[in-house]
C-alpha positions in Angstrom: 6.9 7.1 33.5 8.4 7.5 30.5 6.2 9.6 27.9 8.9 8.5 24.7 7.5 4.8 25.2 3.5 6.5 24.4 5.0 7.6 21.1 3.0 7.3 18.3 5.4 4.2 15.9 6.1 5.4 12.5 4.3 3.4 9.3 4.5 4.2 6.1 1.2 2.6 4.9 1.6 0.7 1.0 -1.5 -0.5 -1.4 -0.1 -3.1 -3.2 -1.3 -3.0 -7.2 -1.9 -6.1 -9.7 -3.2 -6.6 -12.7 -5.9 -9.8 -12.7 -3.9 -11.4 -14.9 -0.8 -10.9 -13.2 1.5 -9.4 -16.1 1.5 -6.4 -13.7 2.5 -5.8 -10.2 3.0 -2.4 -8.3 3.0 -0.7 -5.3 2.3 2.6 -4.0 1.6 5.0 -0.8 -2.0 4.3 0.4 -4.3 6.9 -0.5 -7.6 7.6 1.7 -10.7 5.2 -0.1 -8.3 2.4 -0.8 -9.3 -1.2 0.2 -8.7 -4.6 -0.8 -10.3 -5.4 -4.4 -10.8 -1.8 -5.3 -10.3 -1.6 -9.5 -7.9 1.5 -9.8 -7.4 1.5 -13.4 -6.4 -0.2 -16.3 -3.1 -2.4 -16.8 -0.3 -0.5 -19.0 -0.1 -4.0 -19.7 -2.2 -5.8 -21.3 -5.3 -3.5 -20.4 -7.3 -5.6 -17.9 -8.4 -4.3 -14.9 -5.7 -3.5 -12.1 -7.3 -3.9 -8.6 -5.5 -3.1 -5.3 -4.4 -6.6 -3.7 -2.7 -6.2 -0.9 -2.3 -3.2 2.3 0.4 -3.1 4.6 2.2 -0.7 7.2 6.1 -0.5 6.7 7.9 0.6 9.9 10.4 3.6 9.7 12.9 3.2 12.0 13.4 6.6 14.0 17.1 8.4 13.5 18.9 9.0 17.1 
């Protein structure tokens, strides 16, 4: 058996961040209490509301 295999994959987990009028797009590492929808602030914008629109895990590929 090979115990490498049962190793945990590395992700780098991103929030993506819009504005609801979309003059505004970021992204940023996910932070614990984020979820889809949450208002995070206001957009340096325009000054609407910037909610979190998108989560996703990035691999990192592992150096040999």
């Amino acid at each position: 058996m090979n115990p490498d295999k049962y190793d945990e994959v590395p992700y780098k987990y991103i929030s993506i961040i819009k504005c609801v009028s979309n003059d505004h797009t970021a992204d940023r590492e996910f932070q614990e209490g984020d979820f889809v929808g949450k208002v995070i602030g206001e957009c340096p914008k325009c000054g609407n509301k910037l909610v979190i629109d998108a989560i996703y895990a990035q691999y990192i590929a592992r150096k040999r």
